[in-house]
SEKEVEX-337275 format. One line per field, with one value per residue: residue number from 1; residue in one letter; x negated, y, z of N, C-alpha, C, O, CB in turn. Coordinates in nm, 2 decimals. Glycine has a CB too. Layout:
num <- [NUM | ...]
residu <- [A | ...]
n.X <- [X | ...]
n.Y <- [Y | ...]
n.Z <- [Z | ...]
ca.X <- [X | ...]
ca.Y <- [Y | ...]
ca.Z <- [Z | ...]
c.X <- [X | ...]
c.Y <- [Y | ...]
c.Z <- [Z | ...]
o.X <- [X | ...]
o.Y <- [Y | ...]
o.Z <- [Z | ...]
cb.X <- [X | ...]
cb.Y <- [Y | ...]
cb.Z <- [Z | ...]
//
This chain:
num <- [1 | 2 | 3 | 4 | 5 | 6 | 7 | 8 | 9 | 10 | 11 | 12 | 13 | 14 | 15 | 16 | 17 | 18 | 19 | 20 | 21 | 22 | 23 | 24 | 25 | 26 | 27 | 28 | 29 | 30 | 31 | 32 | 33 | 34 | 35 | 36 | 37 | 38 | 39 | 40 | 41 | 42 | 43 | 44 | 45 | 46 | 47 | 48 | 49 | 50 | 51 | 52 | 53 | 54 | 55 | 56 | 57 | 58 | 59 | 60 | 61 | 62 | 63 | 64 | 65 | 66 | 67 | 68 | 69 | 70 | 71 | 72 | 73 | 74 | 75 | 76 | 77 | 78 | 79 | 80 | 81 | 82 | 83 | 84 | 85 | 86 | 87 | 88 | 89 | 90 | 91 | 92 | 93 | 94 | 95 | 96 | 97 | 98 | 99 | 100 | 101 | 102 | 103 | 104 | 105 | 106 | 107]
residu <- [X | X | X | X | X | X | X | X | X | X | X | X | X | X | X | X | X | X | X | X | X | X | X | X | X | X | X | X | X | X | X | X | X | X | X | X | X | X | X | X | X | X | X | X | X | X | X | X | X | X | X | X | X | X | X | X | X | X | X | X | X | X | X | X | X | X | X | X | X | X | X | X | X | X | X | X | X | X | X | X | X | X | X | X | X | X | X | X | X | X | X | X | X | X | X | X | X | X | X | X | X | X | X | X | X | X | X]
n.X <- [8.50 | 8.32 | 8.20 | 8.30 | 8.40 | 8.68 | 8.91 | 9.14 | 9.31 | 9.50 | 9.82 | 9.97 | 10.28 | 10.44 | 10.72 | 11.03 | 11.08 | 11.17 | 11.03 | 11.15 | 11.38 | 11.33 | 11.36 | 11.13 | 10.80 | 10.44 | 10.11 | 9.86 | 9.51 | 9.26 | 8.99 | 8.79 | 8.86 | 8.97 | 9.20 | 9.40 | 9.71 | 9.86 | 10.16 | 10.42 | 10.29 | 10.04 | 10.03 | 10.19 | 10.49 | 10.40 | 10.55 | 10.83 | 10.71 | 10.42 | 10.20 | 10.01 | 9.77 | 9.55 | 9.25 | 9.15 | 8.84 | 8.72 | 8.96 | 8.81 | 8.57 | 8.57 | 8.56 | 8.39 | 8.10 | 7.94 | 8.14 | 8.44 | 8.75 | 9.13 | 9.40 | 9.79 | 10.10 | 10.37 | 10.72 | 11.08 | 11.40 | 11.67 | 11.93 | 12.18 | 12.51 | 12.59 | 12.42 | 12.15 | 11.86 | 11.62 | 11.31 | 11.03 | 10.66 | 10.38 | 10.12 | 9.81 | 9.54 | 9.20 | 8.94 | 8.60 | 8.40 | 8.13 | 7.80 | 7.73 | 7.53 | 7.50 | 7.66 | 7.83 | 8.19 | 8.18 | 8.16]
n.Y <- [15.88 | 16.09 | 16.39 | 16.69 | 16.52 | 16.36 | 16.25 | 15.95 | 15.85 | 15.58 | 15.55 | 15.37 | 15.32 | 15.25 | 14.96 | 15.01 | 15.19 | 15.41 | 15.61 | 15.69 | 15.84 | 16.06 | 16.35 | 16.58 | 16.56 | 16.57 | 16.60 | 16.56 | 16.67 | 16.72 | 16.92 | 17.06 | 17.42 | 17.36 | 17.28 | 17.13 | 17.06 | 16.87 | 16.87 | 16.83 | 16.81 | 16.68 | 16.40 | 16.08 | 15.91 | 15.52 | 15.27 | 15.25 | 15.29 | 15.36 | 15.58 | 15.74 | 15.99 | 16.26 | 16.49 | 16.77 | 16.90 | 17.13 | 17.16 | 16.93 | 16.98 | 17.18 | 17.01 | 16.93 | 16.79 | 16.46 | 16.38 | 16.32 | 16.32 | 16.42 | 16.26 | 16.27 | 16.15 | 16.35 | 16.36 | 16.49 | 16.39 | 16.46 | 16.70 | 16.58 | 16.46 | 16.63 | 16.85 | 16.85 | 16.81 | 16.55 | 16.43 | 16.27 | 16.09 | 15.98 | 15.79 | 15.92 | 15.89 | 15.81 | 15.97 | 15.96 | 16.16 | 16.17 | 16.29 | 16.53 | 16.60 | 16.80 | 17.08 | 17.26 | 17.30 | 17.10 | 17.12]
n.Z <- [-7.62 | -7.86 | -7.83 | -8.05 | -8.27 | -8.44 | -8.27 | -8.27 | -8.06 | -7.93 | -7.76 | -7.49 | -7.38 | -7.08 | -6.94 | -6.94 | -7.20 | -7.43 | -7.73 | -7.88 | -7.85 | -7.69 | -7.66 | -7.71 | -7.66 | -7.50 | -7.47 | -7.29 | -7.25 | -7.00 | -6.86 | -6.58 | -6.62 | -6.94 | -7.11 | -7.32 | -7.50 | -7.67 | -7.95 | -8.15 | -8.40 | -8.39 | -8.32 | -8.38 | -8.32 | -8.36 | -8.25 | -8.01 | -7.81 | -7.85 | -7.91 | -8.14 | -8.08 | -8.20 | -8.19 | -8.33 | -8.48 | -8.34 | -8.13 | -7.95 | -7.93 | -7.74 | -7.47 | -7.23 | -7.24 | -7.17 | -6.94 | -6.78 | -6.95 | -6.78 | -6.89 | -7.02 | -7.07 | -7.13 | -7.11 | -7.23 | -7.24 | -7.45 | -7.34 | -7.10 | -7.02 | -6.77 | -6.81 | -6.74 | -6.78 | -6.82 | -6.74 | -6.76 | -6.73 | -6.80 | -6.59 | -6.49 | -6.69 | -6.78 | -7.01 | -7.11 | -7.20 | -7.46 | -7.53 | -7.77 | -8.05 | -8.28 | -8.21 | -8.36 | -8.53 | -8.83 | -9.19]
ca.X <- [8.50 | 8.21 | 8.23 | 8.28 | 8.43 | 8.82 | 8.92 | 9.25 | 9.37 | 9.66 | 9.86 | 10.10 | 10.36 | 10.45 | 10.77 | 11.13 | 11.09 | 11.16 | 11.01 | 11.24 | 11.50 | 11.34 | 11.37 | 11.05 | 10.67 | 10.37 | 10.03 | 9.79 | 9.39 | 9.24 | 8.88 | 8.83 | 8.88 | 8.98 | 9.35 | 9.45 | 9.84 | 9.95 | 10.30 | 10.47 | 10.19 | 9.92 | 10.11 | 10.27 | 10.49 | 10.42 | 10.65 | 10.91 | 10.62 | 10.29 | 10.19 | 9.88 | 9.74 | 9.43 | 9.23 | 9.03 | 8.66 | 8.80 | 8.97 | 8.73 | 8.39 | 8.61 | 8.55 | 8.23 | 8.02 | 7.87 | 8.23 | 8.55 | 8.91 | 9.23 | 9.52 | 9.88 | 10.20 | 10.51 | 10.87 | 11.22 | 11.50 | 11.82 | 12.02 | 12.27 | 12.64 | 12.56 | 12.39 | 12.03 | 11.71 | 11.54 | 11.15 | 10.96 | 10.56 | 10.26 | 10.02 | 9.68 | 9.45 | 9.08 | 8.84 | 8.46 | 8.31 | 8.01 | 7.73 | 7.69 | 7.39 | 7.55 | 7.77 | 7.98 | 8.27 | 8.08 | 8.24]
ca.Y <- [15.96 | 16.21 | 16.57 | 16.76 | 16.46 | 16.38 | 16.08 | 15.87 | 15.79 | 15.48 | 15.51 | 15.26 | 15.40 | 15.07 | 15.05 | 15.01 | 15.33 | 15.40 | 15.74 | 15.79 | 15.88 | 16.14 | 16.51 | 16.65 | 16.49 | 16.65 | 16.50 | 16.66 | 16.61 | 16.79 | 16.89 | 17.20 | 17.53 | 17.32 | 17.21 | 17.07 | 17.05 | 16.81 | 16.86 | 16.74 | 16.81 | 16.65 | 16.26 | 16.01 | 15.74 | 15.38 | 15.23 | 15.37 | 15.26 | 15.33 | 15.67 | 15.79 | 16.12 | 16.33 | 16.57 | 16.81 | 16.91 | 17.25 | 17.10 | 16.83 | 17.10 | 17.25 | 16.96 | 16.93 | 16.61 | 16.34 | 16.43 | 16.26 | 16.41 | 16.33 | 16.28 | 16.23 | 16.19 | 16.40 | 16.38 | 16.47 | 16.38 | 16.53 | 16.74 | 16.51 | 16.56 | 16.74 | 16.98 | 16.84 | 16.75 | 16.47 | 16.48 | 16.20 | 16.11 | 15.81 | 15.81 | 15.97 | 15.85 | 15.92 | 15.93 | 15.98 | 16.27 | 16.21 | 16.35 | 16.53 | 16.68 | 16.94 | 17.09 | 17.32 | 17.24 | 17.03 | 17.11]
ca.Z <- [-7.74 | -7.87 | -7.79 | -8.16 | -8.34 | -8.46 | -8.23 | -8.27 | -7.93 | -7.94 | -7.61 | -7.54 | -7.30 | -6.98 | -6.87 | -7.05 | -7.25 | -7.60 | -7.70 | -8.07 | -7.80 | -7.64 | -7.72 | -7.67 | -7.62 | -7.46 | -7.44 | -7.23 | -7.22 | -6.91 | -6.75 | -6.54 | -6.71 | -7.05 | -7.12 | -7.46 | -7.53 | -7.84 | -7.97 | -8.27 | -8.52 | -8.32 | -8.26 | -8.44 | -8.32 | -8.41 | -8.20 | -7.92 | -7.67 | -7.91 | -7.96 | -8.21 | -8.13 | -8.28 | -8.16 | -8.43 | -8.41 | -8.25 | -8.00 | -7.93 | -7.89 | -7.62 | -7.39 | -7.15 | -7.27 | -7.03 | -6.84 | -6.77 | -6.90 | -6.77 | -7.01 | -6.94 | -7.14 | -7.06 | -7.25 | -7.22 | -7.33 | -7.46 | -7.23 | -7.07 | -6.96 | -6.68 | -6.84 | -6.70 | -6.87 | -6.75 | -6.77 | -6.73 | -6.74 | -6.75 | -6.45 | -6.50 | -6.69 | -6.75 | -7.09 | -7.10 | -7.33 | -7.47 | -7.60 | -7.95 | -8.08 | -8.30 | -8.14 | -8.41 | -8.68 | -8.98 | -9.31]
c.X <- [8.38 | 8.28 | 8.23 | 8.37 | 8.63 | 8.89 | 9.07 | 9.26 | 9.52 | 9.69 | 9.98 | 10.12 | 10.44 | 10.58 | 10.91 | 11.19 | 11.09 | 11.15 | 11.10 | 11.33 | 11.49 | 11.32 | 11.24 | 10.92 | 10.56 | 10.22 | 9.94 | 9.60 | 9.34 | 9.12 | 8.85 | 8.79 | 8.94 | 9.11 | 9.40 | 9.61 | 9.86 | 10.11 | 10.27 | 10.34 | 10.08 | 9.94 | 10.17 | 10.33 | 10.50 | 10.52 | 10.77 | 10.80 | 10.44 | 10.30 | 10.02 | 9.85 | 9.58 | 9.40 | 9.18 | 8.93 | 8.67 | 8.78 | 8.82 | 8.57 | 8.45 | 8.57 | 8.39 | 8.22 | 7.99 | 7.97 | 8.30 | 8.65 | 8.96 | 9.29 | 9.63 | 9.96 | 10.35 | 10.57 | 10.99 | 11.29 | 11.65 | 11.90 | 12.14 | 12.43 | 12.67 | 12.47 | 12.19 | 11.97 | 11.67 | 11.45 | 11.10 | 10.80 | 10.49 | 10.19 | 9.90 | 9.63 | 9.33 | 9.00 | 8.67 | 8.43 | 8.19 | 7.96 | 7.75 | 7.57 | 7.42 | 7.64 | 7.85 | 8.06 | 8.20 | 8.21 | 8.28]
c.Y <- [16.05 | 16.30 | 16.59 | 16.63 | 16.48 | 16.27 | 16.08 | 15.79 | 15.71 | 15.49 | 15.47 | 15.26 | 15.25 | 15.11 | 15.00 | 15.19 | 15.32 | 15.53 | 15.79 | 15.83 | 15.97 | 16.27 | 16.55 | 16.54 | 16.57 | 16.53 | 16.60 | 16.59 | 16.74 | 16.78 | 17.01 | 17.26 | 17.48 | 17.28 | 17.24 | 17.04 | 16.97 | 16.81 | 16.80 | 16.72 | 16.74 | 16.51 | 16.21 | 15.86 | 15.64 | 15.28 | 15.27 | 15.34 | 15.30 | 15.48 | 15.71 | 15.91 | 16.16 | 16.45 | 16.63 | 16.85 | 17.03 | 17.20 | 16.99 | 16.90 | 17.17 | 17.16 | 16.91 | 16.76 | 16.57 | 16.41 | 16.35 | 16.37 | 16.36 | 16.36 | 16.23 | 16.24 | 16.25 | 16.38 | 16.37 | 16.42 | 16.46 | 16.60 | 16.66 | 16.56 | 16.64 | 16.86 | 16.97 | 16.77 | 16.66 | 16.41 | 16.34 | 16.18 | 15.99 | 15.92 | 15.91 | 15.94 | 15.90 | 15.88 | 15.97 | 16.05 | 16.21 | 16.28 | 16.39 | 16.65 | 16.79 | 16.96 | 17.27 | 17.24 | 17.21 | 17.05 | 17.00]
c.Z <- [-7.74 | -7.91 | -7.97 | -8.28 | -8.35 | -8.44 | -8.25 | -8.19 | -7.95 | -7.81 | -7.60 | -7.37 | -7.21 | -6.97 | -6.97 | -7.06 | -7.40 | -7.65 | -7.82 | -7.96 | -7.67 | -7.73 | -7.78 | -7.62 | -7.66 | -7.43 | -7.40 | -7.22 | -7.13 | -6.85 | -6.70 | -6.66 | -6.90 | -7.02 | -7.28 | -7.47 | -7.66 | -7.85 | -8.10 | -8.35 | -8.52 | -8.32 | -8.37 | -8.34 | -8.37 | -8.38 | -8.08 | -7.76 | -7.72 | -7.94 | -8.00 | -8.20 | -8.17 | -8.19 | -8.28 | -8.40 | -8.32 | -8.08 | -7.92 | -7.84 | -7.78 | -7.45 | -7.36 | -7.20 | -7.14 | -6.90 | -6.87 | -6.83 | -6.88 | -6.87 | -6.97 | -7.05 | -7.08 | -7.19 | -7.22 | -7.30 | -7.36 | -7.34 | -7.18 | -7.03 | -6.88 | -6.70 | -6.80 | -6.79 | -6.79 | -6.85 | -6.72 | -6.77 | -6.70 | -6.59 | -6.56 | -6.58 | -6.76 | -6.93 | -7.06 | -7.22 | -7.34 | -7.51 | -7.70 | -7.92 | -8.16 | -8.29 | -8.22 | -8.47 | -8.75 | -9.08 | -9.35]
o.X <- [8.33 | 8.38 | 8.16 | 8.40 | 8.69 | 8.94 | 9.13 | 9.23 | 9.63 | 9.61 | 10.08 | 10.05 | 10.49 | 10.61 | 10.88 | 11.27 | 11.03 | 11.26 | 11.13 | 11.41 | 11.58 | 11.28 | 11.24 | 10.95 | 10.54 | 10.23 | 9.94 | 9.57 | 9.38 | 9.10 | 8.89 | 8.72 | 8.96 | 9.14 | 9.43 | 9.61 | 9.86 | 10.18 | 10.17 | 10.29 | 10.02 | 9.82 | 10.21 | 10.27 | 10.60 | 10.58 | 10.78 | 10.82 | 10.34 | 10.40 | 9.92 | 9.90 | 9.49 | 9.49 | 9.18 | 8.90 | 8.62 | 8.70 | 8.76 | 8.51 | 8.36 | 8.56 | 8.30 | 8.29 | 8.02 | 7.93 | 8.28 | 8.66 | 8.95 | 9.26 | 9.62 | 9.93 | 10.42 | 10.53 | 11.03 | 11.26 | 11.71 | 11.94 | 12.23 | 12.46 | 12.77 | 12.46 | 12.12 | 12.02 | 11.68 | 11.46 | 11.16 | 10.77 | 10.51 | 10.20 | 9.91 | 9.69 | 9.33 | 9.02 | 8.65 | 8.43 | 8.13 | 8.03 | 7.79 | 7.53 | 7.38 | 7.72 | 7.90 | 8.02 | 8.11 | 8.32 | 8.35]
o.Y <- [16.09 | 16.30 | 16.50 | 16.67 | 16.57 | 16.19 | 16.19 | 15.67 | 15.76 | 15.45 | 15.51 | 15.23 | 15.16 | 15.23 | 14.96 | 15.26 | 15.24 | 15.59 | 15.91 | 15.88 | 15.99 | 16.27 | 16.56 | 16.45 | 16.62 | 16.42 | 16.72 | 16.48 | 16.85 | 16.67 | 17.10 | 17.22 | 17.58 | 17.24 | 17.34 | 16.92 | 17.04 | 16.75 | 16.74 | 16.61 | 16.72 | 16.47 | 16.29 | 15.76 | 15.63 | 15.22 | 15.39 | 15.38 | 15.29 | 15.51 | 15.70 | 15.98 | 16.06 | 16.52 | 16.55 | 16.84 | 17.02 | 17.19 | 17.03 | 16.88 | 17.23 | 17.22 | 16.86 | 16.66 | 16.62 | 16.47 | 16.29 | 16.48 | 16.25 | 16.45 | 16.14 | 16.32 | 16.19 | 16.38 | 16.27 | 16.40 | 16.52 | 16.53 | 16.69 | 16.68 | 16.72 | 16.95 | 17.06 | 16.69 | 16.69 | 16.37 | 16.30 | 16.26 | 15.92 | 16.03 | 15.95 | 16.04 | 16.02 | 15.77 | 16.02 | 16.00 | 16.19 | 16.37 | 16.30 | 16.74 | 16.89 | 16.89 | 17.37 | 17.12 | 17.30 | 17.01 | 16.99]
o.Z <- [-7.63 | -7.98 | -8.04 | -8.39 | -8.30 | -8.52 | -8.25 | -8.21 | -7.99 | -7.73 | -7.66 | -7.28 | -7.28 | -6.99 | -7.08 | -7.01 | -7.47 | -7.63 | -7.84 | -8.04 | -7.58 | -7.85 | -7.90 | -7.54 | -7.77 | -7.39 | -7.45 | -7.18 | -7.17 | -6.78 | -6.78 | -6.75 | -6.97 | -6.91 | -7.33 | -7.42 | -7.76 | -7.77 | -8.15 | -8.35 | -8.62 | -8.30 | -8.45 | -8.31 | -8.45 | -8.47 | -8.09 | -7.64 | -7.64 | -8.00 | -7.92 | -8.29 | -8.18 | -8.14 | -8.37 | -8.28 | -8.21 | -7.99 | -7.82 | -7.74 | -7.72 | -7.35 | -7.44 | -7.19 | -7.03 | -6.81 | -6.97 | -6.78 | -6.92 | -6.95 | -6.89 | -7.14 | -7.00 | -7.30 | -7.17 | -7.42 | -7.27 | -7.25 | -7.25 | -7.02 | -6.90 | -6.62 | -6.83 | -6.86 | -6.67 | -6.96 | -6.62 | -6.86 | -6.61 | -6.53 | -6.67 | -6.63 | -6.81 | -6.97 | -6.95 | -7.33 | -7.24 | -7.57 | -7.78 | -7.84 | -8.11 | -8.34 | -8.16 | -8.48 | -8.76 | -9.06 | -9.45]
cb.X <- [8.63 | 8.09 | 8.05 | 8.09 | 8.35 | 8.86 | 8.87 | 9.27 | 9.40 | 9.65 | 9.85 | 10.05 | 10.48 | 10.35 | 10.69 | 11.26 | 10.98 | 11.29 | 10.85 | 11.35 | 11.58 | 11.27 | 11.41 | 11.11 | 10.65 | 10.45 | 9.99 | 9.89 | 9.29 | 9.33 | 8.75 | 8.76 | 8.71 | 8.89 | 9.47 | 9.37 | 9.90 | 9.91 | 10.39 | 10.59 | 10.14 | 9.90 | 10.22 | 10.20 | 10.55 | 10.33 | 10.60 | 11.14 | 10.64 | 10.26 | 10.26 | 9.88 | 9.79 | 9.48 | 9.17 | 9.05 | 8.51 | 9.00 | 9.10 | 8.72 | 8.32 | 8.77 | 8.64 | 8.22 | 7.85 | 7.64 | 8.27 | 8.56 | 9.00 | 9.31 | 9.50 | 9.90 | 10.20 | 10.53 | 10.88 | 11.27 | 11.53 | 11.90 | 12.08 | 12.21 | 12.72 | 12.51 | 12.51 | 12.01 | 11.57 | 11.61 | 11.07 | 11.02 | 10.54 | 10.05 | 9.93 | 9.61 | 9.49 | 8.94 | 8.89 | 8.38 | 8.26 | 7.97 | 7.66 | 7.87 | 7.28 | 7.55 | 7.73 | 7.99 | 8.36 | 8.02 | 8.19]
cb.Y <- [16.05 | 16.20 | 16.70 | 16.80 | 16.32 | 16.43 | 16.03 | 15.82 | 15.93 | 15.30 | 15.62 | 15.06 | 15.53 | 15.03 | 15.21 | 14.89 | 15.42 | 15.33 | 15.77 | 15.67 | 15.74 | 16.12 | 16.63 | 16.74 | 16.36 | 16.73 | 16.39 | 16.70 | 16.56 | 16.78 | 16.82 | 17.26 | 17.60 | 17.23 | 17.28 | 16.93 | 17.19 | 16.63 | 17.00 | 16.81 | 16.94 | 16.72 | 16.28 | 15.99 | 15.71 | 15.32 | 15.14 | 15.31 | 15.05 | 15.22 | 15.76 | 15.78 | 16.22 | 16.37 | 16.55 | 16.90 | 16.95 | 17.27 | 17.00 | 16.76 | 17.24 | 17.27 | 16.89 | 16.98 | 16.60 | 16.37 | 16.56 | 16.22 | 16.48 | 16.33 | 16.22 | 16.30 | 16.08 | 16.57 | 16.28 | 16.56 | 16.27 | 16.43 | 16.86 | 16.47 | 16.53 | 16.68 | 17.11 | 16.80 | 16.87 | 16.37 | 16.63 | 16.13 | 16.21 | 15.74 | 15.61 | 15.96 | 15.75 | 15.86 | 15.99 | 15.86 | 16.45 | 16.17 | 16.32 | 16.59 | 16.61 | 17.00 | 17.07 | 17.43 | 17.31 | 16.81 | 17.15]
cb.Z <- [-7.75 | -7.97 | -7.66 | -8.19 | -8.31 | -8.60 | -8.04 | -8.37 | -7.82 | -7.98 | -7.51 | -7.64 | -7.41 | -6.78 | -6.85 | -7.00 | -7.21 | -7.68 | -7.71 | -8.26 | -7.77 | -7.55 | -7.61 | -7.59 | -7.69 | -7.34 | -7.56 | -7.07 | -7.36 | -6.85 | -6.80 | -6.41 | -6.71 | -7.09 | -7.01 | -7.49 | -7.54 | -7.88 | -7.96 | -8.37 | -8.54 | -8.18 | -8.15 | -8.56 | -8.27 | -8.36 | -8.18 | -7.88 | -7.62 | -8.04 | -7.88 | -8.35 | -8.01 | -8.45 | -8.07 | -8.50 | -8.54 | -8.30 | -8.03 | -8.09 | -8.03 | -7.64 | -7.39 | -6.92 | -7.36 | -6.98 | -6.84 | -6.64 | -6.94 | -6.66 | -7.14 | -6.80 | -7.22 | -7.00 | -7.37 | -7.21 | -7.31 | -7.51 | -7.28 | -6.98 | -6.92 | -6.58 | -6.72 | -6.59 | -6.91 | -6.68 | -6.66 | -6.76 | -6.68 | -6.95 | -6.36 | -6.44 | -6.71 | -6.56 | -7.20 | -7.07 | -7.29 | -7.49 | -7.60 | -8.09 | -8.17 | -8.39 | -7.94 | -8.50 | -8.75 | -8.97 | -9.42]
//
């Protein structure tokens, strides 16, 4: 992705999982001192395994160019009979910032 732009990340969740049947979904993009949170407003699911999220140019100018972030998805589900939440989460994985030349918000 380029630093300052408004990328549409597809991440397609391994695994027998079906995300309409969790509570709660957290998407995290991460490089030191920087941490990005997406909740509802930020995501759409496609399928119970496909999720669409967005950064905005905001967000986006926060992360160091010619750098790696990680990103990860968290999500619960419903409180169970016992009264417990159970949390689950993908592995790691990494994007590559690049460069941009102007680096504010463009109208």
């Amino acid at each position: 992705m380029i630093r300052g732009t408004t990328p549409t990340f597809r991440l397609t969740i391994n695994g027998d999982v079906d995300l309409h049947e969790a509570d709660r979904i957290w998407i995290t993009i991460r490089q030191p001192n920087v941490n990005i949170e997406l909740t509802e407003s930020d995501y759409e699911l496609a399928t119970g395994k496909i999720i669409n999220c967005w950064l905005t140019q905001e967000q986006s100018l926060k992360l160091a160019e010619n750098a790696k972030a990680k990103l990860q998805v968290n999500w619960t589900y419903p409180i169970d009979s016992g009264g417990l939440v159970k949390r689950c989460a993908t592995r790691v994985k990494e994007i590559l910032v690049g460069e941009q030349l102007i680096g504010r918000v463009l109208p």
